[in-house]
N, C-alpha and C positions, 0 to 999 in steps of 0.2 A: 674487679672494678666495683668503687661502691656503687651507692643509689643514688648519691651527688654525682657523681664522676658520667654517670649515663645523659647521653644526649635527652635533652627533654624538651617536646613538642609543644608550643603554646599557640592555642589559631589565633584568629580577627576576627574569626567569627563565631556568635556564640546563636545557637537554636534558630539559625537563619534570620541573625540579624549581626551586623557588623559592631566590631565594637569601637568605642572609641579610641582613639589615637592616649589620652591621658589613661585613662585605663588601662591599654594593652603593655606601656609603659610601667605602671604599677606594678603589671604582674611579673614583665622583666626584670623590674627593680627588686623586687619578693624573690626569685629566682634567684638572683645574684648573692643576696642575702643570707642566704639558705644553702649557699655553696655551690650551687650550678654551675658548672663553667663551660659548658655545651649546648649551648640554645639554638633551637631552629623556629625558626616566626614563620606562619601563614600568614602574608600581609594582603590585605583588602585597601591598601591605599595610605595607610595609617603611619604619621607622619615622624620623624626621629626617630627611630629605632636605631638602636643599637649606640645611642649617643649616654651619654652621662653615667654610664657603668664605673664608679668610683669607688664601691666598698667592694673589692675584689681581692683586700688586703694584700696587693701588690701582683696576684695569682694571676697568670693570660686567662682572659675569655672571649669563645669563639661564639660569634652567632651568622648563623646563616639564616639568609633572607629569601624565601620563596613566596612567588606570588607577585602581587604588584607592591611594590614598595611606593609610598607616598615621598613628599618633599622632608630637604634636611637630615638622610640617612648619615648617619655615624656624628650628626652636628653635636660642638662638644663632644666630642670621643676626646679618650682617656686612654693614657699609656695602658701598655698590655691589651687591650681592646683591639681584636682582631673578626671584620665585618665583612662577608662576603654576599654579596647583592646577584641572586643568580638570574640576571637578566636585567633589563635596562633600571634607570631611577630616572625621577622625575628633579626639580630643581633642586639646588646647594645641597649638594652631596657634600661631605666635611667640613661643614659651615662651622666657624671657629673651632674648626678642630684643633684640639689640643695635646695628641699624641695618639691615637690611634691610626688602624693599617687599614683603611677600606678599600677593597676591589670592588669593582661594578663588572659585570661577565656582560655586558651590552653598552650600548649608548648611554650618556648621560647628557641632561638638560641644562637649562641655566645658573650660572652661579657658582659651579664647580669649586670646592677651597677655599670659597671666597671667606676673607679673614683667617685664613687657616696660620697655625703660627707653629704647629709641633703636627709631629706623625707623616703616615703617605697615604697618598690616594691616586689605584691603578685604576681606569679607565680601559675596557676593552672595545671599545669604538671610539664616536666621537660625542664632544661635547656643545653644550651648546652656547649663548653668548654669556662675558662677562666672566671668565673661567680666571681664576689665580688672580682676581682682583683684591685689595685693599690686602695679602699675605703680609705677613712681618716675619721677623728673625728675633730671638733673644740668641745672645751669642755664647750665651752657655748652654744651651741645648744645644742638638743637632738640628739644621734647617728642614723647614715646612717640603716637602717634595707632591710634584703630581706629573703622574706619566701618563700620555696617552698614545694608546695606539694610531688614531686615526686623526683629525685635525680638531682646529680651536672654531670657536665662533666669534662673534662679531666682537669688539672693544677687551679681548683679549689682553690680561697681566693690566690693566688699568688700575694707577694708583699700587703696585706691587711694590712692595716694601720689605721685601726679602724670601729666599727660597728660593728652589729650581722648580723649572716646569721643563715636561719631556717633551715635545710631538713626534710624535714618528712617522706622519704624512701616509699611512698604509690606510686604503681606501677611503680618501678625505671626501668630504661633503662639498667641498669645492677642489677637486684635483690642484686649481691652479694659483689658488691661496688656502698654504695651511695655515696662517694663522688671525684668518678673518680681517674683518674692517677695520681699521684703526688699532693694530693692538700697542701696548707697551706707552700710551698715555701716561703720565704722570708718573711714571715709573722711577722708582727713588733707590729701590734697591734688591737685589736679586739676580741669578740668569735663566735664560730660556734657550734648549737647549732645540732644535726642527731640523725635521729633512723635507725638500721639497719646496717648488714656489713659491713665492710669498708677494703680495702686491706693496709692500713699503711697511714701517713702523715709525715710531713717532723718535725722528736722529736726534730733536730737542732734548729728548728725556732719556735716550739708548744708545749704544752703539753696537757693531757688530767687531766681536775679535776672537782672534784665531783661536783653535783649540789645541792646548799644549799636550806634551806626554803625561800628565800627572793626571791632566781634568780627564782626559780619552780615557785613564786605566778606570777612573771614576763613572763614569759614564758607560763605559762595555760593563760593568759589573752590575754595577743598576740595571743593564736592559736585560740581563741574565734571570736577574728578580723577580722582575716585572712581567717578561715573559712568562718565569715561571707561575709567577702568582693567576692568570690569565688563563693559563693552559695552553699558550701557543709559543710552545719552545723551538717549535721548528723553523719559527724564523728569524731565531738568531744569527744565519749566515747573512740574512737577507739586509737585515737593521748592524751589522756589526762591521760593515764597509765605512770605515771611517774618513773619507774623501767627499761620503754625501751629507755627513752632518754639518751644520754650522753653530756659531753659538752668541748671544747677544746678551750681553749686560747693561747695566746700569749704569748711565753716567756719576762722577762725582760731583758734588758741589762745585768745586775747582774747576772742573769740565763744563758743569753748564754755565759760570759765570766767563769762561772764555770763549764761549759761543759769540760770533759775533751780534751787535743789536746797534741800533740808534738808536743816540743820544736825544735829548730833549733840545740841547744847544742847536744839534743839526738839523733835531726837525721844526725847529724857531724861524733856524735862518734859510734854508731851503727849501719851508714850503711854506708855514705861516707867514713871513714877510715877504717873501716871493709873491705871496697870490693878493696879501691884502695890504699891503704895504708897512714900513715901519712902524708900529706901534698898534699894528693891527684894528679893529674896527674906531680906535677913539684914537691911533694916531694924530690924527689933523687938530684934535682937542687938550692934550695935554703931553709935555712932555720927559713927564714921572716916570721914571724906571716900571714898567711892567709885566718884565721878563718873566714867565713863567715857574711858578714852583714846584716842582714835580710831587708827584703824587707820594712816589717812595723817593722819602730827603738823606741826605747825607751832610757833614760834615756841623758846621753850626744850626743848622734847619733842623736837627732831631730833635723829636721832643726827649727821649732817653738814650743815654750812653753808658755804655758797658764799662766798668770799673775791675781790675783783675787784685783782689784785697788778698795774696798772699802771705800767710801768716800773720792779718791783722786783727781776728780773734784765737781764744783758745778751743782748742776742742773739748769737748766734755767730757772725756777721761782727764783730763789733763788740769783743767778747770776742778773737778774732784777729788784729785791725788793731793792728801794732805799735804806729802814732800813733794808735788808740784812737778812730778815728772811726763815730761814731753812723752808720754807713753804712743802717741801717734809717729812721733820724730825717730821712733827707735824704729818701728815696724819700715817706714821709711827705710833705713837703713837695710834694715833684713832683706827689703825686696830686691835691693839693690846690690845683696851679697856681702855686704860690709857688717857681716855680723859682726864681728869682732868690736867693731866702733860701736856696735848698738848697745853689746855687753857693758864696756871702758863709759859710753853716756851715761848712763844710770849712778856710777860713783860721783858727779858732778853735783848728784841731788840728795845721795842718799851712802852712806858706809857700811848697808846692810842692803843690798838689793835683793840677794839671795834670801836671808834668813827675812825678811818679810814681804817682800813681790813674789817669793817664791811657794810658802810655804803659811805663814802668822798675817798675812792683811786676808782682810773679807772681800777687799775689791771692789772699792765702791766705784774704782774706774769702769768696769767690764757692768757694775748694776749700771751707769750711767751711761752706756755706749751707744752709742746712736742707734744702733743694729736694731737695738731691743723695743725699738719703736715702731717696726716692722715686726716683729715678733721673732726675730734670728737670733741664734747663737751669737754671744759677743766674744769678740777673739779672746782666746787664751793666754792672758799676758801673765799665769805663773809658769808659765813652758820660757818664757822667755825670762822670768824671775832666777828660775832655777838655773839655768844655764849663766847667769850674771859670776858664778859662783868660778870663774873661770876666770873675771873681770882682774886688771890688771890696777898694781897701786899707780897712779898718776903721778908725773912730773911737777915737783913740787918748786915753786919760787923758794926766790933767798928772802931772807927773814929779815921785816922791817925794822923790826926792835922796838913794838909792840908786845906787851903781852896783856892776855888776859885769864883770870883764874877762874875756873869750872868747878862747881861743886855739887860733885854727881857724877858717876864712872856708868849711868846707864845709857839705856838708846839715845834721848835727850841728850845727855851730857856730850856724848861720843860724837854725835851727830854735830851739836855747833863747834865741836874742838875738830872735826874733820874739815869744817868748812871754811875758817878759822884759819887756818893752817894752809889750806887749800890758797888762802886771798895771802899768805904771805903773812900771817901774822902769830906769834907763839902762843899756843893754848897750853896751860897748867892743868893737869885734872886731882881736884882731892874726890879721893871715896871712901865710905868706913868699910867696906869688902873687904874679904882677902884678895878676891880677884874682880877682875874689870868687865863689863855687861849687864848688871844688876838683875832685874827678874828677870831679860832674855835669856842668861846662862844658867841662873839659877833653880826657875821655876816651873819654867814651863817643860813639860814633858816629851820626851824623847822623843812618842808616839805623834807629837808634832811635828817636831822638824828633827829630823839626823844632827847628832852630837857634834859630827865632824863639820857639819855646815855653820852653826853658830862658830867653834872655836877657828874656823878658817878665815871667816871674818872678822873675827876679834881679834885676829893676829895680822890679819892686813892693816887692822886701823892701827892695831899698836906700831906699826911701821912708819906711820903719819902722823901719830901723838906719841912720841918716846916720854915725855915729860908727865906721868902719873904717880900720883902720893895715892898709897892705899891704906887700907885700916887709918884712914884720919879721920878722928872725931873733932870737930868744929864746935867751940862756943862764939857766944856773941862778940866777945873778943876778938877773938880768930878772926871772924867774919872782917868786924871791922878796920883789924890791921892788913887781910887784902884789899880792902877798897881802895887803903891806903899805896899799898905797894902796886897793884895793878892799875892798867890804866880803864879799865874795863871788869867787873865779875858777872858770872850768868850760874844762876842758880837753879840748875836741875836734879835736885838729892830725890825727887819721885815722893812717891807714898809709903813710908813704913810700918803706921802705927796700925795694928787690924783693928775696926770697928767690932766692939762685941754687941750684944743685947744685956738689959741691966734687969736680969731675971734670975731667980733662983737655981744654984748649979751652976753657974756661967762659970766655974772653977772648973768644971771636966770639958768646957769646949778644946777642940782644937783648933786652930785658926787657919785656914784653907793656906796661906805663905808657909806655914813651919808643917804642915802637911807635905806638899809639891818639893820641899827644900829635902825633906827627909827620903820621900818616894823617889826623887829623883837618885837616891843612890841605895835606893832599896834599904832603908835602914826606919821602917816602921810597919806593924802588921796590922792591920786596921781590924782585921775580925772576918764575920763573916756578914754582920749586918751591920751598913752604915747610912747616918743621914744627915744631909747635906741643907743647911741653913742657908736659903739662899741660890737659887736658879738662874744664876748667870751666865757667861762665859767662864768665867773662875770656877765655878762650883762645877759645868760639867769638864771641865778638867778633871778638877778633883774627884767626881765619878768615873771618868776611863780609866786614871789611874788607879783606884779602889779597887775598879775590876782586875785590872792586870794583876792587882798586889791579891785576888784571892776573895773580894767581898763576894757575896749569891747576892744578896738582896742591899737595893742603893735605893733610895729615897732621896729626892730634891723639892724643897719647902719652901713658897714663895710666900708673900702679902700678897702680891698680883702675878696679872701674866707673864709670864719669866721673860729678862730681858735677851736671853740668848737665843743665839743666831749661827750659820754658816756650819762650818768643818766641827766646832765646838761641841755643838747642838748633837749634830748629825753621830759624831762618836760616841756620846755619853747615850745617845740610845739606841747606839747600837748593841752597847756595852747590857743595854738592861734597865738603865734608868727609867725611874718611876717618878712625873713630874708630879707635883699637886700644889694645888693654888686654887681659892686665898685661903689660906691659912694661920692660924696664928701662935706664938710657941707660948706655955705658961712656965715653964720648968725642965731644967734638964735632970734624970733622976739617975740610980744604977739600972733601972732598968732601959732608960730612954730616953724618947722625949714625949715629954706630955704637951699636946694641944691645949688651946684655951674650951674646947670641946669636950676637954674629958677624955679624949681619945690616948693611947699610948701608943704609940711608935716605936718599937723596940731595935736597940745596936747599940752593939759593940762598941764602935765608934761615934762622936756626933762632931763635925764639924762646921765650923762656923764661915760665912765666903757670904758677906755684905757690903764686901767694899773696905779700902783702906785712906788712910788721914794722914797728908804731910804731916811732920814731925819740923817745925821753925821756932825752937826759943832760939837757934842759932844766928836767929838774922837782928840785924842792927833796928834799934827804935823807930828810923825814919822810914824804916820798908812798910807801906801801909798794907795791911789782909781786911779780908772779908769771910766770918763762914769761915774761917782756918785754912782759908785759901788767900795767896798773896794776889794783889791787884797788880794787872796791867794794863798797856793801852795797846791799839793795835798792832804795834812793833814789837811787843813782850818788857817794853820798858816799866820800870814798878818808878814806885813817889820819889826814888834817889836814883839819878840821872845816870849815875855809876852803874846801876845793878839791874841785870835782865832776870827772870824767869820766867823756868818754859815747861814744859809737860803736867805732870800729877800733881807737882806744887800749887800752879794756876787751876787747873781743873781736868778730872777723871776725861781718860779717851784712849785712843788706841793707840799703839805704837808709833805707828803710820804719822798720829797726830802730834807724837811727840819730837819724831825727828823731824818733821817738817817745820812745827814752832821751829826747832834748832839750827836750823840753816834760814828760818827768815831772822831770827836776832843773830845770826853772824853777818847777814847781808846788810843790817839795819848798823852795825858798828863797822862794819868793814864801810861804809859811805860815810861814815860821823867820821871815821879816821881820814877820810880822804880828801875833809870836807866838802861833802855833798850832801844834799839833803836827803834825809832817807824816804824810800817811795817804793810801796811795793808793786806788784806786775800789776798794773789797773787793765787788764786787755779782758774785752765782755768773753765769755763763753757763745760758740756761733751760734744760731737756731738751728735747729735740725730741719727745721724747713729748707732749708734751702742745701741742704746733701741729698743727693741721687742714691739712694741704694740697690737702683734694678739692678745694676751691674754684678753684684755681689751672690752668694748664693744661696737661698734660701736651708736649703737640703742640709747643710753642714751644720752638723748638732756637735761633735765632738770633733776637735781640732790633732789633724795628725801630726807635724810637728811645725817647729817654725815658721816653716817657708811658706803654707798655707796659712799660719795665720796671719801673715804678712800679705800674705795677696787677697786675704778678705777683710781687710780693716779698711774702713772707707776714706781715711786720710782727713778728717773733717777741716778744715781749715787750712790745713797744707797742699799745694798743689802735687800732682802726683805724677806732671809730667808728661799725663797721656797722650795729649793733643786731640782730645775729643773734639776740645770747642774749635780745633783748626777744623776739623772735618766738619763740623756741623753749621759753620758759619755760612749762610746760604751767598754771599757776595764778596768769599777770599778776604773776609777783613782782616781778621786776626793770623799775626805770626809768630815765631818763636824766635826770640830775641837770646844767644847764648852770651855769659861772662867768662872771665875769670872760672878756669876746674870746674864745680858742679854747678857754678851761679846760673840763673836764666832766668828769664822772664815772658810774659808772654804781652804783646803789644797790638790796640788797633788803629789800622789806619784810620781817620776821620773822612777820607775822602772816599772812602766804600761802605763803611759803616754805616744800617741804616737802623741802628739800634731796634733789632727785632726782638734779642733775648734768647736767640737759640744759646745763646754759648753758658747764660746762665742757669738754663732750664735742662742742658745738659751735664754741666759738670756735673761728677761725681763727689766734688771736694766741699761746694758750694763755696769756690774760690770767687769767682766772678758773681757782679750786681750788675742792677741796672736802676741807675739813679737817673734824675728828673737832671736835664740838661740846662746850664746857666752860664751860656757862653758873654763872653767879656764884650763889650763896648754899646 
């Protein structure tokens, strides 16, 4: 055993004088710190011990309390925290305890648990008043527990909001009530489990109900514990007669709104106008309506009413997905078992789910998640990316006899000829490639995304777009004579030309595209030393690959802070990369590269990765550019009314962003064809204020597979079905209204509704409002 592992003696008293309660604290907390896990306290009265032991790096620690223990032993206690009190405590013993096990070997005083919301608290006598009041439940822990041997005191479980309480009525302080004056007041949620007399509890707030075979196996197993915990196991025969326990719970909402009560009407007319005549004391004076308003209103009388706004914003993954995927809608699905639908959703938005949700986006959905506002893991939606890869080609309409020509076989391109198609209308694809994908098949490296993932889906889409011209090179001709022939053209040819630097040597760069083009089939050797113009995304590509192909030393060379980010980032240093920024290049030489510092850089290789420039002498006169980017308006529509473009021609971004352009200029031509006006999704993104995340779990860092990240995504905007707000609604207002298959709704009556706001302050979706009331006439 070490010299941590050894029980270690701390008094309260120091040179015959007691110490303070924060101090003797300190020195538990130093203990704990230091690795202790064995404490024995000499208490002189000294207040909280053994409560807020939180750096224990998840380790159990024991402390035993001798002496007189002052108020608040184990308050704030913390999972693994194990407190044994040898002889009585004074008040709120487990006072918001939060997961630790305190036994008391005597009586305990006032306050017992009170707030207690995780852990247990044995009791080897009795308690005093006020015991398991104000407790709660989170429903993803295990419930708050407190057993006692002997009985309760006065105003007992008041305000109890979740957990069990034991009695075991064995030598009670009042033989003939165990559980004191008034108990189970306000009691909202939990049960209480006694043997023995009882002088009444409060039927408004409780009932009593039987004890079934599930709860009894639960209850002899607890008193098993508990005895044992106690040291008096010998009366397990005696407590284990399961004929003398009873067990009382909590009414529902539901339950206490069926309580009976008078009305206001009845006690109008049967006692106010009974005693003082019609119109009460100013009857004889006017004869204005001055029936009474009640206190709590219903129907047109509220001043707010609850509004149920499902799916009338977007959630914020969703609101963020360039290609505008319902990423909430899918998890939906998942919870509900329907995976297969959640996979087949994704091709309605996108012809690469797989090869970009899975493996090439950054996820600006999961940076934007609600979750992450609370500081939680945001669901894993490339688990559910990857798996898309399974997704089925959809059932295509018959063809209007529409066409439109695409010029560009990349993501862009693929993307509005997927979508295109999709609405029933023939896409055309020219590309100068030999083959169809453009940099997604071409460039990027293996160690991205699996070979067989890209070509899977570029053979699903080729199943959807049969109609591609490859290796066509377009002049401004060309161009022109599809405007002509089509009824419709969208120009997605991307970026081809590589940007160099206009510095001496710029003959030995390589250009980060004809790099990736070559590595990708292993057909260049770059050396042993390489350096990389340029710290982007691109470039640390071009460093993983470096490394694979064989380089020791990689060097990446900014002007500024490098704009890379994500998986990118992450591989090329893992790979070895050496970032450096700012810097500035004057010459590339045989030996290197020279700074404007004079410095030499020396490799093998030097490659260049600044970024790439559409390539448009092939577009007609009237297409207006800016900056060697073509102009459009918020539809992707350019200055001739015929011609859309969409990704790296209009402006550098991610993939993400290029097939989403692609499907909003298919949607914007697919409404011009149908004559309707084009109008993209205007719906706000919801506030995250108004989404519940307690529900959810804080603990989950890395997501096991689907099915949990389907059951921890908060559904922001989408209702989920739960029926929280039925239960929470304190006057039965709200119901559940079913349609048509999965349709529902959820509805309130006005005639019970007393617009309090539980139902909005509970959802978890932040489906339901509550807006200012402006009833008609």
């Amino acid at each position: 055993m070490t010299e941590n592992q050894q029980p270690l003696h701390i008094a309260g008293m120091r040179d015959g004088a007691r110490l303070a309660s924060r101090v003797l604290e300190e020195e538990i907390q130093r203990a704990v710190e230091a690795g202790h896990r064995q404490l024995t306290i000499q208490a002189f009265g000294q207040h909280g011990i053994g409560g807020r032991l939180w750096k224990t790096h998840g380790e159990p620690v024991y402390v035993t309390i001798e002496g007189q223990a002052g108020q608040r032993v184990g308050s704030l206690g913390y999972p693994n925290t194990f407190v044994d009190v040898l002889g009585p405590a004074s008040d709120d013993v487990g006072w918001l305890n939060a997961g630790a096990t305190i036994t008391v070997h005597g009586h305990a005083s006032n306050g017992t648990a009170n707030g207690m919301a995780q852990g247990k608290v044995y009791i080897a006598g009795n308690i005093g008043a006020r015991g398991m009041t104000m407790t709660k439940h989170n429903p993803r822990f295990e419930p708050p527990e407190l057993w006692v041997l002997g009985s309760a005191g006065d105003y007992f479980a008041e305000f109890m909001a979740g957990g069990v309480a034991v009695v075991c009525g064995l030598d009670a302080q009042d033989p003939e009530n165990v559980l004191g004056y008034r108990p189970a007041v306000g009691m909202v949620g939990g049960r209480i489990f006694f043997r023995g007399p009882h002088k009444g509890f409060s039927q408004s707030d409780a009932k009593m109900v039987p004890i079934d075979d599930e709860t009894w196996n639960w209850l002899a197993d607890g008193l098993k514990g508990f005895l044992t915990a106690i040291d008096r196991l010998e009366l397990l025969d005696t407590l284990a007669d399961r004929e003398t326990w009873q067990l009382i719970r909590a009414r529902s909402p539901q339950e206490k709104t069926g309580a009976a009560r008078r009305s206001m009407a009845d006690f109008h007319q049967n006692v106010w106008d009974k005693h003082l005549g019609k119109g009460g004391l100013v009857g004889d004076l006017t004869d204005v309506d001055r029936s009474p308003i009640p206190l709590i209103t219903h129907g047109e009388l509220r001043r707010f009413v609850p509004v149920w706004e499902n799916r009338k914003f977007k959630a914020p993954c969703e609101g963020t997905c360039p290609s505008g995927i319902p990423v909430q809608e899918r998890w939906r699905l998942v919870r509900e078992g329907r995976v297969d639908e959640a996979v087949d959703l994704a091709l309605a938005y996108t012809p690469f789910p797989a090869s970009v949700c899975g493996y090439l986006c950054p996820h600006p959905c999961m940076t934007a998640c609600t979750k992450g506002s609370a500081f939680m893991a945001p669901v894993d939606v490339s688990q559910l990316g990857r798996a898309s890869i399974q997704a089925k080609v959809p059932e295509l309409p018959s063809l209007s006899g529409k066409r439109i020509a695409v010029i560009g076989g990349g993501p862009a391109g693929i993307s509005t000829a997927w979508q295109l198609r999709r609405k029933g209308h023939e896409a055309v694809v020219f590309d100068t490639a030999k083959s169809l994908g453009g940099k997604i098949a071409s460039v990027i490296p293996n160690s991205r995304i699996p070979k067989d993932v890209v070509q899977k889906e570029l053979d699903r889409a080729a199943e959807v777009i049969p109609h591609v011209h490859l290796q066509q090179t377009l002049n401004q001709t060309d161009t022109e004579q599809l405007v002509a022939d089509y009824d419709f053209v969208i120009v997605a040819a991307g970026a081809q030309k590589p940007r160099v630097l206009p510095i001496p040597g710029k003959e030995r760069l390589v250009t980060a595209t004809d790099f990736l083009l070559q590595a990708k089939h292993d057909q260049i050797k770059p050396g042993k030393q390489v350096v990389i113009i340029g710290a982007g995304n691109v470039g640390c590509d071009v460093a993983t690959e470096a490394s694979r192909l064989g380089a020791e030393s990689i060097t990446l060379l900014d002007v500024q802070e490098p704009a890379s980010f994500g998986k990118e980032r992450e591989d090329a240093e893992a790979a070895g990369a050496v970032f450096r920024w700012p810097v500035f290049t004057s010459q590339i030489t045989e030996k290197g590269v020279e700074l404007k510092s004079g410095e030499i850089i020396p490799a093998d290789t030097v490659i260049i990765s600044i970024g790439d420039a559409p390539d448009l002498d092939f577009l007609p006169a009237d297409v207006a550019t800016e900056r060697g980017y073509i102009l459009v308006n918020d539809d992707y529509q350019t200055s001739n009314p015929k011609i859309y473009a969409i990704g790296d021609v209009v402006r550098p971004g991610l993939l993400t962003d290029a097939i989403g352009a692609g499907r909003r200029a298919a949607e914007t031509i697919t409404e011009i064809l149908a004559g309707k006006r084009p109008g993209a999704d205007r719906r706000a993104v919801i506030d995250i204020k108004r989404i519940s995340l307690e529900y959810l779990d804080p603990r989950i860092i890395q997501y096991e597979d689907m099915a949990q990240c389907g059951s921890q995504c908060s559904s922001c905007g989408t209702c989920r079905d739960c029926g929280i707000c039925v239960a929470t609604c304190p006057e039965a207002a709200i119901s559940r209204k079913a349609g048509e298959g999965v349709v529902f709704e959820y509805v309130v009556d006005p005639d019970r509704c007393i617009g309090c706001g539980f139902c909005a302050g509970a959802c978890p979706c932040g489906i339901w409002d509550l807006v200012e009331n402006t009833p008609m006439g």
